[in-house]
N, CA and C atoms as a LAMMPS dump frame, in Angstrom:
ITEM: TIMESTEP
0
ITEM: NUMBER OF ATOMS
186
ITEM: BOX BOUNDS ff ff ff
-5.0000000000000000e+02 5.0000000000000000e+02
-5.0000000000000000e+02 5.0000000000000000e+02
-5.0000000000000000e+02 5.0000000000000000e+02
ITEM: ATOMS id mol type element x y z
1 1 1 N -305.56 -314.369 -241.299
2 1 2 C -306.748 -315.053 -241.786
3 1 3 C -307.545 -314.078 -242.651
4 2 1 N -308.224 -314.481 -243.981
5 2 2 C -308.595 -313.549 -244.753
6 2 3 C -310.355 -313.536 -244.632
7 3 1 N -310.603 -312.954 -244.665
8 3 2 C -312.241 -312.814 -244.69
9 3 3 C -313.341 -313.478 -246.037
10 4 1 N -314.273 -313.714 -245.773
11 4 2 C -314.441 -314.411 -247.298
12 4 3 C -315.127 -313.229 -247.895
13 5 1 N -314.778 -313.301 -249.354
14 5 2 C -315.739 -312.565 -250.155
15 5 3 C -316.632 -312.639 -250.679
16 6 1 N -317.522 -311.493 -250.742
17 6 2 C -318.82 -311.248 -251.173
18 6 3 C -319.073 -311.109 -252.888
19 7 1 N -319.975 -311.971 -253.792
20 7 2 C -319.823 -311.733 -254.839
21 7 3 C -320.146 -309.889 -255.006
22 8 1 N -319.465 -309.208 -256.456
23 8 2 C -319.303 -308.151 -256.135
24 8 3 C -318.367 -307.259 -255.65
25 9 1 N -318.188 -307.749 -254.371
26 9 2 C -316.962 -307.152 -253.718
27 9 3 C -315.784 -306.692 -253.873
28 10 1 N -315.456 -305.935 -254.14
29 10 2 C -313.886 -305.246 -254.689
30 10 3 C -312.714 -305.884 -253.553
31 11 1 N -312.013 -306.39 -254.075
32 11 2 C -310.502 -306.57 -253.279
33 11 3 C -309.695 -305.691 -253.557
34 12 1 N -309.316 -305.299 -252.329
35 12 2 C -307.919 -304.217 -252.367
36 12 3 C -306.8 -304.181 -251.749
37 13 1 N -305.211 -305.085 -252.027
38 13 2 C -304.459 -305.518 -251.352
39 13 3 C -303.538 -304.889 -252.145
40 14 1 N -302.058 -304.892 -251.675
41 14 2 C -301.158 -304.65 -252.027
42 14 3 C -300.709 -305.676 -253.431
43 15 1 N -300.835 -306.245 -253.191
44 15 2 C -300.677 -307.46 -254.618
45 15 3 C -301.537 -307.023 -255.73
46 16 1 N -302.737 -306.494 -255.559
47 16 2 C -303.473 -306.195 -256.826
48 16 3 C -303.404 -304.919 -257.098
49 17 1 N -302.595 -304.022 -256.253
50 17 2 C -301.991 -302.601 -257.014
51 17 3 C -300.771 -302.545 -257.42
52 18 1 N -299.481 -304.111 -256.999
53 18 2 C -298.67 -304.288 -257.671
54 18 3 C -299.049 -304.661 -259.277
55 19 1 N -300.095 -305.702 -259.689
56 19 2 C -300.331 -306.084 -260.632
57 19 3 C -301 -305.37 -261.682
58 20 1 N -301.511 -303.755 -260.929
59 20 2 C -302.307 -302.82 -261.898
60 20 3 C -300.928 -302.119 -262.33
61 21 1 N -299.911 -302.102 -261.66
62 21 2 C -298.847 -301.246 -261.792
63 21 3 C -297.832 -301.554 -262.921
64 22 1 N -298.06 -303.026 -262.751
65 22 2 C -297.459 -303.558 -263.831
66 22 3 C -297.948 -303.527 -265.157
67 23 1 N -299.352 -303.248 -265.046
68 23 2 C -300.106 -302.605 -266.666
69 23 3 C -299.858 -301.581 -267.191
70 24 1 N -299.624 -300.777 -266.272
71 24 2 C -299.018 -299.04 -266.284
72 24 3 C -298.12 -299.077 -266.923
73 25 1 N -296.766 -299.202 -266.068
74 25 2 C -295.775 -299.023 -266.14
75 25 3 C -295.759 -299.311 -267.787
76 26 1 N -296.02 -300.667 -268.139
77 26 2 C -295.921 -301.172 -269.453
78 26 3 C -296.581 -300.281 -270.676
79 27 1 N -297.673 -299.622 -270.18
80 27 2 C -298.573 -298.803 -271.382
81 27 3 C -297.517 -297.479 -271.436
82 28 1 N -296.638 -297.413 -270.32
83 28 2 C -295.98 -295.878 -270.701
84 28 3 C -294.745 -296.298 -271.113
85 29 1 N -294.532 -297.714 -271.498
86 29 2 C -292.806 -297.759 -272.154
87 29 3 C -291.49 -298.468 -270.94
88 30 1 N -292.215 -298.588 -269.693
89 30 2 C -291.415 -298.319 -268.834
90 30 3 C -290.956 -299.841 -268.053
91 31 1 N -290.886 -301.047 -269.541
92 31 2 C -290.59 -302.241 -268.656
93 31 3 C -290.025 -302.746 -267.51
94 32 1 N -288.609 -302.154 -266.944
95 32 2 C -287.845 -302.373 -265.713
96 32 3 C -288.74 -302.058 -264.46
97 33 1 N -288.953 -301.406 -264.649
98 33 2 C -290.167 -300.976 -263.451
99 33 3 C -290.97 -301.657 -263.979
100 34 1 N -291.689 -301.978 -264.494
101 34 2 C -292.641 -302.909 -264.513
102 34 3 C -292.865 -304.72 -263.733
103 35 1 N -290.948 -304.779 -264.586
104 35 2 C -290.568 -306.335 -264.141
105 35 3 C -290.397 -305.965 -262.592
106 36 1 N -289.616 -304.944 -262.41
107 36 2 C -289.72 -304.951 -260.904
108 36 3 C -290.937 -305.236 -260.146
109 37 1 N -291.997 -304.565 -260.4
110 37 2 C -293.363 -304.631 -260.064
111 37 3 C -294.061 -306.643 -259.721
112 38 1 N -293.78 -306.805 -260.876
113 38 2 C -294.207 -308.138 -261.414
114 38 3 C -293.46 -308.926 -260.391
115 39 1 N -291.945 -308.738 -259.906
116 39 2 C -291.225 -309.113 -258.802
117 39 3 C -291.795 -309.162 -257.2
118 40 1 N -292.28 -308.516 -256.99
119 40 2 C -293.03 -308.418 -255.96
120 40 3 C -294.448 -308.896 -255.69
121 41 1 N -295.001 -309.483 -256.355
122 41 2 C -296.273 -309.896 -256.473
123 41 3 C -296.059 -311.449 -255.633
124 42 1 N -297.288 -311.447 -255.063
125 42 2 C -296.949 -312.749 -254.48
126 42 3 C -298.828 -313.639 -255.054
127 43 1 N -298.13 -314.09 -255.86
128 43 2 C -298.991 -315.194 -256.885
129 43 3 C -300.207 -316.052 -256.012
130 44 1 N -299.742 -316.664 -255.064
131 44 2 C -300.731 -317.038 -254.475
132 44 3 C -302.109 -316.234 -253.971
133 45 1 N -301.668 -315.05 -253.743
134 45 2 C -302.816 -314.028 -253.246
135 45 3 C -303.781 -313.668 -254.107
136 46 1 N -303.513 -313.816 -255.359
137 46 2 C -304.822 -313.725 -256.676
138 46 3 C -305.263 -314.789 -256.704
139 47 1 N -306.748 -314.129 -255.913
140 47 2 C -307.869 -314.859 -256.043
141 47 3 C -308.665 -315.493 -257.109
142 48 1 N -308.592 -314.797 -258.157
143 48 2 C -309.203 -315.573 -259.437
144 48 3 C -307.838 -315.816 -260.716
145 49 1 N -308.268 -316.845 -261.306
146 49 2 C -307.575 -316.453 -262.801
147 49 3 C -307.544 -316.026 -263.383
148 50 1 N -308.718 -314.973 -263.371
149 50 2 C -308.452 -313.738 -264.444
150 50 3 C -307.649 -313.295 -264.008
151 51 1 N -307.365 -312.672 -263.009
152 51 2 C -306.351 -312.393 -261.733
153 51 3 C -304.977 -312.037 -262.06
154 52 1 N -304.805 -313.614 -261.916
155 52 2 C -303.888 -314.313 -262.349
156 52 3 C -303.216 -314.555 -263.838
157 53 1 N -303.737 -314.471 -265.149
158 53 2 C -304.123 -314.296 -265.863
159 53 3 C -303.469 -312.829 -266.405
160 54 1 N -304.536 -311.51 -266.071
161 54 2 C -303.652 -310.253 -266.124
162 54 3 C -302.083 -310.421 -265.602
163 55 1 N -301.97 -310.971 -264.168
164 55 2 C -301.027 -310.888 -264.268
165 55 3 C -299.952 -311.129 -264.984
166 56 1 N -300.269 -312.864 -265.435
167 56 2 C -299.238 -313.096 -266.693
168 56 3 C -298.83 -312.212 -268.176
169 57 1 N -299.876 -312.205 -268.825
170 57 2 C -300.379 -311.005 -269.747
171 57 3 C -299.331 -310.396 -269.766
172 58 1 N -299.662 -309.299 -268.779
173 58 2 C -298.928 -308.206 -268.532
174 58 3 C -297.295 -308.007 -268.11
175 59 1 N -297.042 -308.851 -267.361
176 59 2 C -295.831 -309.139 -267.435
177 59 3 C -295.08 -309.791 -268.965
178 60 1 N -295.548 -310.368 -269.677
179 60 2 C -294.991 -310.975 -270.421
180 60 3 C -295.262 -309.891 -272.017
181 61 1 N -295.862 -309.085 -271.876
182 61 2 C -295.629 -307.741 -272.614
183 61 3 C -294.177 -306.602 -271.84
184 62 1 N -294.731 -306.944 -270.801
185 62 2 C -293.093 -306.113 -270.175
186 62 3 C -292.224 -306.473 -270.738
């Protein structure tokens, strides 16, 4: 069960350091790892559409 959030509030889960990782990876050249990254994300857990959003983005530059 997830807690509700506070406007403000930083979220910090494993899903949203997969999805920063996948920005990375991509700014240094390094698509496979990236798509891998993007592989592991579990979509439902982004809370907003921006979110969601980066995520696409970014993967789809990978």
């Amino acid at each position: 069960m997830s807690a509700a959030i506070n406007p403000g509030e930083l979220v910090f889960s494993a899903t949203h350091v997969a999805v920063y990782k996948i920005g990375v990876f991509t700014a240094l050249g390094d698509s496979a790892t990236a798509l891998h990254h993007a592989s592991t994300v579990e979509v439902a857990l982004l809370e907003s559409s921006e979110r969601y959003a980066r995520y696409c983005i970014d993967t789809a530059r990978a």
